[in-house]
PDB file of N, H, CA, C and O in Angstrom:
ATOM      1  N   UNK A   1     -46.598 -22.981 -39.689  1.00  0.00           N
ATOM      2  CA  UNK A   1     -47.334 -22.882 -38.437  1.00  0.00           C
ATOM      3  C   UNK A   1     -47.482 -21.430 -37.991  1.00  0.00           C
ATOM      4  O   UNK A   1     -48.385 -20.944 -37.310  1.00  0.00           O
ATOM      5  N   UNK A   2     -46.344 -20.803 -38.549  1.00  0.00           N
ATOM      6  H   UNK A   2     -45.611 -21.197 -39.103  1.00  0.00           H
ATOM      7  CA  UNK A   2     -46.373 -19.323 -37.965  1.00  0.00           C
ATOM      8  C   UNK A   2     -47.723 -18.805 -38.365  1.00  0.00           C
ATOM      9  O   UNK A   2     -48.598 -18.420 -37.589  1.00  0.00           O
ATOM     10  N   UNK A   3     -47.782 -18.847 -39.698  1.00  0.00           N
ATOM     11  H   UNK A   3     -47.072 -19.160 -40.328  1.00  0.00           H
ATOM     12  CA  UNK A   3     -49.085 -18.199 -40.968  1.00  0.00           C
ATOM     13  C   UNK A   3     -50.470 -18.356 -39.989  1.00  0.00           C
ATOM     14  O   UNK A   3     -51.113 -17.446 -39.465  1.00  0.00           O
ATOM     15  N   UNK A   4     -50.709 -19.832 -39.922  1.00  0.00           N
ATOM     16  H   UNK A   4     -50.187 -20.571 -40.347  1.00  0.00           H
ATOM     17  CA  UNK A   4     -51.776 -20.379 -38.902  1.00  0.00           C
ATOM     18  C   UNK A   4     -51.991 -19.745 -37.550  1.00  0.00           C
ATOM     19  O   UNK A   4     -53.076 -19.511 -37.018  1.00  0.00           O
ATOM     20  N   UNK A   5     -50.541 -19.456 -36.987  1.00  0.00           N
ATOM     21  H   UNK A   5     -49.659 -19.646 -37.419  1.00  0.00           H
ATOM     22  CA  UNK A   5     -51.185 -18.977 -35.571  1.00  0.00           C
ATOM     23  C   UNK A   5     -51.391 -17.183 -36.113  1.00  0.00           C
ATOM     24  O   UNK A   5     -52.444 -16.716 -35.677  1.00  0.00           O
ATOM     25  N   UNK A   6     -50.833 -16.516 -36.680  1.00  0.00           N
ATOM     26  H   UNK A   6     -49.978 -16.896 -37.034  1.00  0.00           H
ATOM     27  CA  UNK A   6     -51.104 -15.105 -36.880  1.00  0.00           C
ATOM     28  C   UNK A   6     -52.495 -14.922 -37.160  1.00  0.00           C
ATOM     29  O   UNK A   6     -52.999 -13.886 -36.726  1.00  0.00           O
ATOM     30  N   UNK A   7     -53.530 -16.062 -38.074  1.00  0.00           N
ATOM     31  H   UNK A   7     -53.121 -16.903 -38.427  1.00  0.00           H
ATOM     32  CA  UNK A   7     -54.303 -16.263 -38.600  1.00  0.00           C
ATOM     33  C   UNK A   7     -55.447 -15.881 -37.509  1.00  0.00           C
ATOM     34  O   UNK A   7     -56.169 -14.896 -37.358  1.00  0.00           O
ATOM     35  N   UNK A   8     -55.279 -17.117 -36.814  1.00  0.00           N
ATOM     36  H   UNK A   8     -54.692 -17.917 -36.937  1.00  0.00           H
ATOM     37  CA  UNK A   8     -55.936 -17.654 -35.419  1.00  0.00           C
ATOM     38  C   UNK A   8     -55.739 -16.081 -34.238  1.00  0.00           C
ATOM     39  O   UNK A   8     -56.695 -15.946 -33.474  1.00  0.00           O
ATOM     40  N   UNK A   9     -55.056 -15.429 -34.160  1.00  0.00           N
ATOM     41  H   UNK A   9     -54.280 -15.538 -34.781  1.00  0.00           H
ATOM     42  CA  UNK A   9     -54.731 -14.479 -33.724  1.00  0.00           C
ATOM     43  C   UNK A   9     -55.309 -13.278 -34.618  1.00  0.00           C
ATOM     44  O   UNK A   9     -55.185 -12.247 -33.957  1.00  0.00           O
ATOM     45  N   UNK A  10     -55.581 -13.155 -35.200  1.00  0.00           N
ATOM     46  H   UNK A  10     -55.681 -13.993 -35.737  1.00  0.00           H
ATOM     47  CA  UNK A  10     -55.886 -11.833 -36.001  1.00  0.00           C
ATOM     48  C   UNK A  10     -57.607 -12.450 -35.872  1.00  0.00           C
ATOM     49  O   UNK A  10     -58.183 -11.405 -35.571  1.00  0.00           O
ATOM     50  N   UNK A  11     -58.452 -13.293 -35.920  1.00  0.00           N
ATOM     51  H   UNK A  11     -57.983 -14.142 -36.165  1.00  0.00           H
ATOM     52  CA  UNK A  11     -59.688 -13.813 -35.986  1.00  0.00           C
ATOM     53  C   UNK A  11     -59.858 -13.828 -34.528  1.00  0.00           C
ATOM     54  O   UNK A  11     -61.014 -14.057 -34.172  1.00  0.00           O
ATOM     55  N   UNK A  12     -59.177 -13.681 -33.789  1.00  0.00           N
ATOM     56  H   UNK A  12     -58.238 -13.495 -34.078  1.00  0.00           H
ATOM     57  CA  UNK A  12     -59.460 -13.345 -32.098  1.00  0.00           C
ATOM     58  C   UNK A  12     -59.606 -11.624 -32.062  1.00  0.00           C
ATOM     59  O   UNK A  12     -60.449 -10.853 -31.602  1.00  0.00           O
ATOM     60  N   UNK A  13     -58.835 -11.529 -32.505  1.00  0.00           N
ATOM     61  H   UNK A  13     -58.151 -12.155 -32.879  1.00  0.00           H
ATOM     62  CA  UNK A  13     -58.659  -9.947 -32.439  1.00  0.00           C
ATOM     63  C   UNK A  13     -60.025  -9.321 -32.813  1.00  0.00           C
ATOM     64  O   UNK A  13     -60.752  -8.606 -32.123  1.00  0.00           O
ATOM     65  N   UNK A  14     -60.183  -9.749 -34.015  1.00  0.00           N
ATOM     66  H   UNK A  14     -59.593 -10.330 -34.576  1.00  0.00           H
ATOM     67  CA  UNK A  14     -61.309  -9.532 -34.596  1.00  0.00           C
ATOM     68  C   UNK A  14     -62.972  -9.050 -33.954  1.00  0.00           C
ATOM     69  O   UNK A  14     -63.830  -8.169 -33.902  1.00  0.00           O
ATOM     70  N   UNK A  15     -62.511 -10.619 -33.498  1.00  0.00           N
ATOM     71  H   UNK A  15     -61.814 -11.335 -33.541  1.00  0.00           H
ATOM     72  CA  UNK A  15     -63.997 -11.184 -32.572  1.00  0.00           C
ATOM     73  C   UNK A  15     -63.878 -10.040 -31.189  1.00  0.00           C
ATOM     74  O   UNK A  15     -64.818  -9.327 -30.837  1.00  0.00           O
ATOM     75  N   UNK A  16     -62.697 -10.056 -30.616  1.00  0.00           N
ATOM     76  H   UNK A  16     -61.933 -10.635 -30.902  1.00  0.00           H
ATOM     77  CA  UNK A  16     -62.672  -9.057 -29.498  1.00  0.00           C
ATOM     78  C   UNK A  16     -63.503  -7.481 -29.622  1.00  0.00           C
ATOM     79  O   UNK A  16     -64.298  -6.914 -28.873  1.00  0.00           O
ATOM     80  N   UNK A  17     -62.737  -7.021 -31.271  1.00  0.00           N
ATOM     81  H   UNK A  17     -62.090  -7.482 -31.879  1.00  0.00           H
ATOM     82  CA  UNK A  17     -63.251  -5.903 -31.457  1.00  0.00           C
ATOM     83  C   UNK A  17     -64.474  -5.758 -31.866  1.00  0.00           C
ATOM     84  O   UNK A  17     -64.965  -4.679 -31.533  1.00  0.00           O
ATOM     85  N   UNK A  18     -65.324  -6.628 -32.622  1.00  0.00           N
ATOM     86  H   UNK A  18     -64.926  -7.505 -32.892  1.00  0.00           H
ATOM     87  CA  UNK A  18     -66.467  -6.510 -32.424  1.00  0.00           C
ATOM     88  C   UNK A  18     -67.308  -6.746 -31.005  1.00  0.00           C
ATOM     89  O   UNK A  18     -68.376  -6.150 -30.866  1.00  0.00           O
ATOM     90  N   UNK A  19     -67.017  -7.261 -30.387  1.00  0.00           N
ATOM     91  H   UNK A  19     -66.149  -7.745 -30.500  1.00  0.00           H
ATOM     92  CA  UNK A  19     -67.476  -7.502 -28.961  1.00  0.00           C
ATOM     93  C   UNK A  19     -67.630  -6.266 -28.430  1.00  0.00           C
ATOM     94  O   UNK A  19     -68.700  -5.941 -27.914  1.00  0.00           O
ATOM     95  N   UNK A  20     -66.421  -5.314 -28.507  1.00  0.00           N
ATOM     96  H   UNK A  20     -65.552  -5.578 -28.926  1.00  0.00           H
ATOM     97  CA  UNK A  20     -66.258  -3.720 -27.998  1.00  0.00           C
ATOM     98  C   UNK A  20     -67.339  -3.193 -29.184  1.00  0.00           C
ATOM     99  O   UNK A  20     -67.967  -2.201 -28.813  1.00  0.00           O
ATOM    100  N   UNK A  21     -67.498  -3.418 -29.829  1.00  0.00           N
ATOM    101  H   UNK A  21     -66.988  -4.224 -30.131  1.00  0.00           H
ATOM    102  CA  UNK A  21     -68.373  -2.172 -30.633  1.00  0.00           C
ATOM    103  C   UNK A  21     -69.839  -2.930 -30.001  1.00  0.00           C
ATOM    104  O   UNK A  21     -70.604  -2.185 -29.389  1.00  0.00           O
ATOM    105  N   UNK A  22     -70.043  -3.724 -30.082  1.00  0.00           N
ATOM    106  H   UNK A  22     -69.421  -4.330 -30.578  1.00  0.00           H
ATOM    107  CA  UNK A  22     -71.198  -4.150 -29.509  1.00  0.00           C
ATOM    108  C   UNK A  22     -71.982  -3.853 -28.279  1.00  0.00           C
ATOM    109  O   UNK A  22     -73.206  -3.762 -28.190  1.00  0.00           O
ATOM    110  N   UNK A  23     -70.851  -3.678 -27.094  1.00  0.00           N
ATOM    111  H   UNK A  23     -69.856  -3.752 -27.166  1.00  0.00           H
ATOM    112  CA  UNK A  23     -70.813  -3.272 -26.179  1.00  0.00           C
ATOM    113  C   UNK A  23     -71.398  -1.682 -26.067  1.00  0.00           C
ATOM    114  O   UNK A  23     -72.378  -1.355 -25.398  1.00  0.00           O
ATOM    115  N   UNK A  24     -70.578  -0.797 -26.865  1.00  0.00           N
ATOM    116  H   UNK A  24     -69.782  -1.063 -27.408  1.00  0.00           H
ATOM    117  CA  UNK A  24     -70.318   0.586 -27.252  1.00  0.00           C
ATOM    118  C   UNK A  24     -71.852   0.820 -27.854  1.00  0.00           C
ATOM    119  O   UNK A  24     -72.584   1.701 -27.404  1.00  0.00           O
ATOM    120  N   UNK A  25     -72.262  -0.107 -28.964  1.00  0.00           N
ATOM    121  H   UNK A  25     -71.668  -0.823 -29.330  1.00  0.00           H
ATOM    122  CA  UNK A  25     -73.448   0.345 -29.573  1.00  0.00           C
ATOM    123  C   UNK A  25     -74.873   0.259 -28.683  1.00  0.00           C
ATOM    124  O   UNK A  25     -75.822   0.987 -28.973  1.00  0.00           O
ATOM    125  N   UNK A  26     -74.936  -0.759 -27.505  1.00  0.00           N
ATOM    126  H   UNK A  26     -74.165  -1.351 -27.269  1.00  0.00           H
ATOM    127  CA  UNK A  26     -75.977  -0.993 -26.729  1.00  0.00           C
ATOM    128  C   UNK A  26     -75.981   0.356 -25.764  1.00  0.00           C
ATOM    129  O   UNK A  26     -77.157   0.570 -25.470  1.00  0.00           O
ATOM    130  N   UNK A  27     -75.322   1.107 -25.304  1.00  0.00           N
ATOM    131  H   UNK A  27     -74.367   0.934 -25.543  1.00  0.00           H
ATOM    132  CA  UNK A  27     -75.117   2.242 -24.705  1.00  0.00           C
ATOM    133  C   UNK A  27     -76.188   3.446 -25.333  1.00  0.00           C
ATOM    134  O   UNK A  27     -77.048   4.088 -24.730  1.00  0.00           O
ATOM    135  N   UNK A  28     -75.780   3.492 -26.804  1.00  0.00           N
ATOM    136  H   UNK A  28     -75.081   2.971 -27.294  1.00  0.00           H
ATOM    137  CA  UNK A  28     -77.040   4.706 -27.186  1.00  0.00           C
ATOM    138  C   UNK A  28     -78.246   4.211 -26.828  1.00  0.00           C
ATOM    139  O   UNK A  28     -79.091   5.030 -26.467  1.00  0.00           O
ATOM    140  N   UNK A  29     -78.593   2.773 -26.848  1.00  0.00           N
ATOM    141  H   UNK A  29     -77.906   2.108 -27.141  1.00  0.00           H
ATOM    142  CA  UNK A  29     -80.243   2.072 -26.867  1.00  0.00           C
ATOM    143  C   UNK A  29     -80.573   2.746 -25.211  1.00  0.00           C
ATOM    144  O   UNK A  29     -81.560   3.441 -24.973  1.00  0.00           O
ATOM    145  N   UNK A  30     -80.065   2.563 -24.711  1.00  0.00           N
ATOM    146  H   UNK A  30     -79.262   1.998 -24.905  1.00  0.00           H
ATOM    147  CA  UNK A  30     -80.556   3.259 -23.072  1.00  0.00           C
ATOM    148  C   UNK A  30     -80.377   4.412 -22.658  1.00  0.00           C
ATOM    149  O   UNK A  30     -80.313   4.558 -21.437  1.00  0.00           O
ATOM    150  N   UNK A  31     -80.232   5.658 -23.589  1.00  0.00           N
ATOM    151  H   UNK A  31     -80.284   5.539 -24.581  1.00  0.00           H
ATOM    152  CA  UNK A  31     -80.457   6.922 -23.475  1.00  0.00           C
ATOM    153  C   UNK A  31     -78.891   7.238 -22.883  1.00  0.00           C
ATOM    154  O   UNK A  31     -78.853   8.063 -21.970  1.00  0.00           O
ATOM    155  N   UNK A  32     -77.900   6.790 -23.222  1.00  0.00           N
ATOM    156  H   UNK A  32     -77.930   6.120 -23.963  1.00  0.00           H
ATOM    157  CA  UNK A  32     -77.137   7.507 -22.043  1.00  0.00           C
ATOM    158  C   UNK A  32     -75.709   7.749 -23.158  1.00  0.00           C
ATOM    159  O   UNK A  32     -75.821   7.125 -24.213  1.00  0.00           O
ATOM    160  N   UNK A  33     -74.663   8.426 -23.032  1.00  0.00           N
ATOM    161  H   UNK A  33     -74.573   8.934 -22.175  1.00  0.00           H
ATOM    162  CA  UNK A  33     -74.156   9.365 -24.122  1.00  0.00           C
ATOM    163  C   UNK A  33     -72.710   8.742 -23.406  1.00  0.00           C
ATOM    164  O   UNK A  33     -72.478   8.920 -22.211  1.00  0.00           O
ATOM    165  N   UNK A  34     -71.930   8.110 -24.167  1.00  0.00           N
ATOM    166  H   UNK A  34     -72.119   7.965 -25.138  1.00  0.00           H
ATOM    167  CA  UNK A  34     -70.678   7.277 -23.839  1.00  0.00           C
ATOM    168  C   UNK A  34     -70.010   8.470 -23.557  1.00  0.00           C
ATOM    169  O   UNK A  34     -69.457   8.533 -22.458  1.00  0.00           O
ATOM    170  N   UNK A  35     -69.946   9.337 -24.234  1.00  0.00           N
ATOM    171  H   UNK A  35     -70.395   9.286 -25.126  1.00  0.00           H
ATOM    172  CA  UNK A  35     -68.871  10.469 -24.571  1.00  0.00           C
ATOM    173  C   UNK A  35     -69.155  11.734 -23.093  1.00  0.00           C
ATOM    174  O   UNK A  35     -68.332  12.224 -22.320  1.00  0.00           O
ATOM    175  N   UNK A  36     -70.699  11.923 -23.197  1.00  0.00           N
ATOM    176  H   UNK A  36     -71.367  11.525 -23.826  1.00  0.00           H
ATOM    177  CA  UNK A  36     -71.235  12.531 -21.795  1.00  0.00           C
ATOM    178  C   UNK A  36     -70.850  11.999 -20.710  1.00  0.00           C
ATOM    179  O   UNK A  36     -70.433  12.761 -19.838  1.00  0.00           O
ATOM    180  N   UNK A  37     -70.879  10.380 -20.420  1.00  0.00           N
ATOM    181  H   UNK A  37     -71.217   9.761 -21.129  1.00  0.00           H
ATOM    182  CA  UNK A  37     -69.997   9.849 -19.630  1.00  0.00           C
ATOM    183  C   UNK A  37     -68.576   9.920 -18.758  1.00  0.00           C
ATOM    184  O   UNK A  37     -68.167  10.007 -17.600  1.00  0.00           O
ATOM    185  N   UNK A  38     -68.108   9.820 -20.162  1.00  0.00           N
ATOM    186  H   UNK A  38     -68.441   9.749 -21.103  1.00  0.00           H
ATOM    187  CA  UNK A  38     -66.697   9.817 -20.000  1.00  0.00           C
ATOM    188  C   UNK A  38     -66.551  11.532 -18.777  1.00  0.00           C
ATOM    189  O   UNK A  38     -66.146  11.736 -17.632  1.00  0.00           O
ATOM    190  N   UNK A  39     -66.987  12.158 -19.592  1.00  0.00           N
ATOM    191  H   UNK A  39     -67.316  11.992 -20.522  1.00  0.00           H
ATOM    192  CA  UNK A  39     -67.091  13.907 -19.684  1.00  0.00           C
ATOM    193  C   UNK A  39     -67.631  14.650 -17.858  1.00  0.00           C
ATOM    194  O   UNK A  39     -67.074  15.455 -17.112  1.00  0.00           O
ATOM    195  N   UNK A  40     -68.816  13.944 -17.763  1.00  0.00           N
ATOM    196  H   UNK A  40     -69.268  13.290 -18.369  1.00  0.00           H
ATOM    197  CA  UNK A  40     -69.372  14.044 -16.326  1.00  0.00           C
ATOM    198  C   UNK A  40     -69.109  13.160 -15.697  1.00  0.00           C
ATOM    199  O   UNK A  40     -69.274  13.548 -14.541  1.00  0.00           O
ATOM    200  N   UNK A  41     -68.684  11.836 -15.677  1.00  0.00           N
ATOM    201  H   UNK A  41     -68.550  11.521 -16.616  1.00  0.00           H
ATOM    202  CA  UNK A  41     -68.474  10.769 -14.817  1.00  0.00           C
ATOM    203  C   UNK A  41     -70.040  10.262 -14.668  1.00  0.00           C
ATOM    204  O   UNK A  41     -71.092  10.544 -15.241  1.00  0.00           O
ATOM    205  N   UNK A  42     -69.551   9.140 -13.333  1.00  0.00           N
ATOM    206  H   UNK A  42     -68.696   8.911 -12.868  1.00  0.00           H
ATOM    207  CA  UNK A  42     -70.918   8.162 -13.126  1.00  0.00           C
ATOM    208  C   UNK A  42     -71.884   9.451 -12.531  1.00  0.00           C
ATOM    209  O   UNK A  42     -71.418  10.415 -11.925  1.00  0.00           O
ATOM    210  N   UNK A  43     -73.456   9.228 -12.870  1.00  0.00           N
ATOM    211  H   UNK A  43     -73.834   8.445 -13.363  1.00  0.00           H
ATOM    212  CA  UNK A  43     -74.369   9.475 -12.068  1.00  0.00           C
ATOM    213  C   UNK A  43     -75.582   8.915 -11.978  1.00  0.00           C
ATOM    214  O   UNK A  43     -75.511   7.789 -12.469  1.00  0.00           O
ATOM    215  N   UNK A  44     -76.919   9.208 -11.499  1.00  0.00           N
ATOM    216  H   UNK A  44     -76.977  10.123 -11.100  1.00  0.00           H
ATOM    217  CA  UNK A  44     -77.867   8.333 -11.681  1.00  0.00           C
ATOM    218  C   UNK A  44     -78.245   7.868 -12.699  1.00  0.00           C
ATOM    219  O   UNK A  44     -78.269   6.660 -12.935  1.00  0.00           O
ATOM    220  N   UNK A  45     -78.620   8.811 -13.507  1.00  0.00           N
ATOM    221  H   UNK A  45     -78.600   9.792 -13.315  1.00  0.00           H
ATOM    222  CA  UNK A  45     -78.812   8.651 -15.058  1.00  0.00           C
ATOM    223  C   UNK A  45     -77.902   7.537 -15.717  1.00  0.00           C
ATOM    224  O   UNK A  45     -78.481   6.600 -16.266  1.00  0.00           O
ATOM    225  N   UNK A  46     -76.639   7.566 -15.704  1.00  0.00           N
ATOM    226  H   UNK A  46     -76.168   8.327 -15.259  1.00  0.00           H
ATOM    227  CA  UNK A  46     -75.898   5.946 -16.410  1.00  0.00           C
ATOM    228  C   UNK A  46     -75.464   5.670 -14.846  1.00  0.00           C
ATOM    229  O   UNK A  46     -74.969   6.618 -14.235  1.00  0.00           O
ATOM    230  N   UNK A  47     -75.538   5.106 -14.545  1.00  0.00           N
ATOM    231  H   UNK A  47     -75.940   4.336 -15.041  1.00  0.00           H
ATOM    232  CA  UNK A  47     -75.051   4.193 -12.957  1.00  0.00           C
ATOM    233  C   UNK A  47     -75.427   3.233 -13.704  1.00  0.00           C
ATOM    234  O   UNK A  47     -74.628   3.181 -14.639  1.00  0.00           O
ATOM    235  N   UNK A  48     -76.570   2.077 -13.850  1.00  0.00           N
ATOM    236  H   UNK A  48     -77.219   2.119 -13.090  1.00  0.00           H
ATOM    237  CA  UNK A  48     -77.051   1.078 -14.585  1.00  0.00           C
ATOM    238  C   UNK A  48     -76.372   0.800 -15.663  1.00  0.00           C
ATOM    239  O   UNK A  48     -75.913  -0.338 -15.760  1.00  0.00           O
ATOM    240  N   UNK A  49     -76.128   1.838 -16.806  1.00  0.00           N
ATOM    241  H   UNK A  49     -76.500   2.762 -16.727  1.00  0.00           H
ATOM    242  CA  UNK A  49     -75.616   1.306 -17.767  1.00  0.00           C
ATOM    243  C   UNK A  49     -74.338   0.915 -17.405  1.00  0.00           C
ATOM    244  O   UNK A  49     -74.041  -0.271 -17.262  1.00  0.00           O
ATOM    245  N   UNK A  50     -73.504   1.898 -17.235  1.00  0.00           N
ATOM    246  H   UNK A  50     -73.746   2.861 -17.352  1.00  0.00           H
ATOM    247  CA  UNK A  50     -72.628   1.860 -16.976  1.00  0.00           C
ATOM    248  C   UNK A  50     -71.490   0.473 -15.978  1.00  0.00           C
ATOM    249  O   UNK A  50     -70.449  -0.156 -16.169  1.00  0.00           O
ATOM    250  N   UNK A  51     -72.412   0.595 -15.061  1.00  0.00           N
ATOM    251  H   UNK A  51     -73.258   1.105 -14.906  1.00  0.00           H
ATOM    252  CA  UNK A  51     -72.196  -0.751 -14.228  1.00  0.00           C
ATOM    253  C   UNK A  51     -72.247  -2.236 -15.080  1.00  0.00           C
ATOM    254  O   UNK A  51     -71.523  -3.223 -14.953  1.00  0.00           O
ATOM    255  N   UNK A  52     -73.290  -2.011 -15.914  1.00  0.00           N
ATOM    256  H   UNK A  52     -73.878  -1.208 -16.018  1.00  0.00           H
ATOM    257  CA  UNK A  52     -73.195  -3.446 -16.687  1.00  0.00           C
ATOM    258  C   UNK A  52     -72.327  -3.186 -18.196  1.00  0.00           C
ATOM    259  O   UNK A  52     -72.237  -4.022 -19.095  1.00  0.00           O
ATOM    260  N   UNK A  53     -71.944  -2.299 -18.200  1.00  0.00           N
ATOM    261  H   UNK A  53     -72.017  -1.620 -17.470  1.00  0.00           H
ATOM    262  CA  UNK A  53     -70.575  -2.389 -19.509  1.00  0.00           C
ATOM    263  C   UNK A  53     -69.257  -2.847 -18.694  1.00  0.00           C
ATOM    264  O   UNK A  53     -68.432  -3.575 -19.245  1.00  0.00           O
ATOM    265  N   UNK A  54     -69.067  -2.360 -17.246  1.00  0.00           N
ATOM    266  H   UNK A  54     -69.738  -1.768 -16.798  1.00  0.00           H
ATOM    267  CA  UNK A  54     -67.540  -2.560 -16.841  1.00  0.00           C
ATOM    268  C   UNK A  54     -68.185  -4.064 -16.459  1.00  0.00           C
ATOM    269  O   UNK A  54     -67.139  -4.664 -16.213  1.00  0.00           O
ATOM    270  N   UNK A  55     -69.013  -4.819 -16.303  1.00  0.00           N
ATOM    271  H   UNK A  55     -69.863  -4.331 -16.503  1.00  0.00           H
ATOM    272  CA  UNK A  55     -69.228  -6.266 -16.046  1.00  0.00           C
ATOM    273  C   UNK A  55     -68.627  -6.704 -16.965  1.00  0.00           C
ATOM    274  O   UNK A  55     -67.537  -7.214 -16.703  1.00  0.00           O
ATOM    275  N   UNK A  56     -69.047  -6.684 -18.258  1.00  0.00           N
ATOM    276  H   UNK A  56     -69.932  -6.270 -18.471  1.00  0.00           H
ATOM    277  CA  UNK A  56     -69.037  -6.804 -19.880  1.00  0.00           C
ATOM    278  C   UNK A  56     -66.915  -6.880 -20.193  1.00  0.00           C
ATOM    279  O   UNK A  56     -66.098  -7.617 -20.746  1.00  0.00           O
ATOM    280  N   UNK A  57     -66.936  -5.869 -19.574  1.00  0.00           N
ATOM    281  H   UNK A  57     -67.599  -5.270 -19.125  1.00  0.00           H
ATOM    282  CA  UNK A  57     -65.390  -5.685 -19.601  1.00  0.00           C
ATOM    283  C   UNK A  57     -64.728  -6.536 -18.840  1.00  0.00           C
ATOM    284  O   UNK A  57     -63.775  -7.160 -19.307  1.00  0.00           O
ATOM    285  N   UNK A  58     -65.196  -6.716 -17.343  1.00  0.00           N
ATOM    286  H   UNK A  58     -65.970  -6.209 -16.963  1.00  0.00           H
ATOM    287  CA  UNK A  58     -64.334  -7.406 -16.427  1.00  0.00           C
ATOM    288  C   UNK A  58     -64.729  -9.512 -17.230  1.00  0.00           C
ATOM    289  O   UNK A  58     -63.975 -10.484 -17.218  1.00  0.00           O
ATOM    290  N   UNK A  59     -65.525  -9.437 -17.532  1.00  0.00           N
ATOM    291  H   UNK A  59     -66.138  -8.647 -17.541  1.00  0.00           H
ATOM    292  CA  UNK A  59     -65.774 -11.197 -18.223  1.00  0.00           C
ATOM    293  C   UNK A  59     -64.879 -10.894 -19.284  1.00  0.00           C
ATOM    294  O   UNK A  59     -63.977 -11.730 -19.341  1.00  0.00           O
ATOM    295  N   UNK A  60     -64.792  -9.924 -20.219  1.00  0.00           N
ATOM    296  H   UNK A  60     -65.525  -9.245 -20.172  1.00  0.00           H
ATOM    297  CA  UNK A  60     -63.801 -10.094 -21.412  1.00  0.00           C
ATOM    298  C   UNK A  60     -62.311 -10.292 -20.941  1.00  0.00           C
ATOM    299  O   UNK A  60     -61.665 -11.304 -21.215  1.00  0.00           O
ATOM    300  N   UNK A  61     -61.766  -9.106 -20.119  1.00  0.00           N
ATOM    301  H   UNK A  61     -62.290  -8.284 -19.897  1.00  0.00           H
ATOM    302  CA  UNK A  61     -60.461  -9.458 -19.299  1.00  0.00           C
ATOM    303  C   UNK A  61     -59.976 -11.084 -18.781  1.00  0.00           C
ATOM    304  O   UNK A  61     -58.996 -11.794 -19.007  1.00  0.00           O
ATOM    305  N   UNK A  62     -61.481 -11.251 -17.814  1.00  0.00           N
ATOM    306  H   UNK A  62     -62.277 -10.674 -17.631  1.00  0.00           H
ATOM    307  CA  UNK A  62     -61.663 -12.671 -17.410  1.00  0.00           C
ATOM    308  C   UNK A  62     -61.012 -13.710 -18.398  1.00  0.00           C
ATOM    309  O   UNK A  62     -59.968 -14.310 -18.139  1.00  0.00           O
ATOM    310  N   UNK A  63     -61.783 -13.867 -19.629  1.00  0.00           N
ATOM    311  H   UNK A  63     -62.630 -13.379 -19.839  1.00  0.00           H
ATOM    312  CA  UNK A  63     -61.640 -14.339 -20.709  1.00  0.00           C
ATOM    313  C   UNK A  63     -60.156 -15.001 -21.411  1.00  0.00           C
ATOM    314  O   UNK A  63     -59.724 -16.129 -21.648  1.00  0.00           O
ATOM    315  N   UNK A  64     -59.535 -13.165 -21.628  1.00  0.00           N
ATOM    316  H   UNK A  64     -59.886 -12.249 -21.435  1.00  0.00           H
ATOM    317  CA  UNK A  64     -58.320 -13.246 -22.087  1.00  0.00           C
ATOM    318  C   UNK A  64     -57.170 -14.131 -20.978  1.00  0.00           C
ATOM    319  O   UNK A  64     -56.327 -14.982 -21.264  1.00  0.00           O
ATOM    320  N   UNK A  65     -57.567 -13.495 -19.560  1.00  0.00           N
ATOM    321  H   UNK A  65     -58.252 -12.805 -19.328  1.00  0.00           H
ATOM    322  CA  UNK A  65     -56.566 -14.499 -18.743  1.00  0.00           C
ATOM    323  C   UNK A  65     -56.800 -15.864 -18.875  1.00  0.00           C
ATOM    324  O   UNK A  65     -55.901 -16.513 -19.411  1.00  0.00           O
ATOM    325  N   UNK A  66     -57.615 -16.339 -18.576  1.00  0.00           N
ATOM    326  H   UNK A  66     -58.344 -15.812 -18.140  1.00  0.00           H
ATOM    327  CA  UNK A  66     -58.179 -17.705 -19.004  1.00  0.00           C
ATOM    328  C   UNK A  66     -57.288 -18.374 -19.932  1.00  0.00           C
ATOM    329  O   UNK A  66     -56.579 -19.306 -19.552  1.00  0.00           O
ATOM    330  N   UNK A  67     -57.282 -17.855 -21.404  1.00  0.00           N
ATOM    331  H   UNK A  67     -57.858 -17.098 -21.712  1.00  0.00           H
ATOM    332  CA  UNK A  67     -57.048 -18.557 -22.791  1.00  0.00           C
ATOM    333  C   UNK A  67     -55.641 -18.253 -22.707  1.00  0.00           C
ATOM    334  O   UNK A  67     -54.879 -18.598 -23.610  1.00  0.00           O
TER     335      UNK A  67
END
């Protein structure tokens, strides 16, 4: 049973981390520079994006408490 749940656990993991790259990769499509971000903080220019990645984040969190 152990084998099974590590299994089941490592295929969550998985799925999580692609979720984050997914997240991460829709960011270049709208002109706005994750790393510039981080670097200058929020402004007009990513306000939008930005706002709908920490959504993205707060449903994944959501998620994990949930399960």
């Amino acid at each position: 049973m152990k084998q099974t749940q590590r299994i089941a656990l490592a295929e969550q993991q998985q799925s999580r981390t692609e979720k984050f790259i997914d997240m991460l990769s829709i960011i270049p499509e709208t002109d706005v520079s994750f790393h510039r971000f981080q670097v200058d903080g929020l402004n007009r220019g990513t306000e939008i994006t930005v706002e709908n990645f920490l959504h993205q984040l707060w449903w994944i969190h959501e998620n994990d408490y949930l399960q």
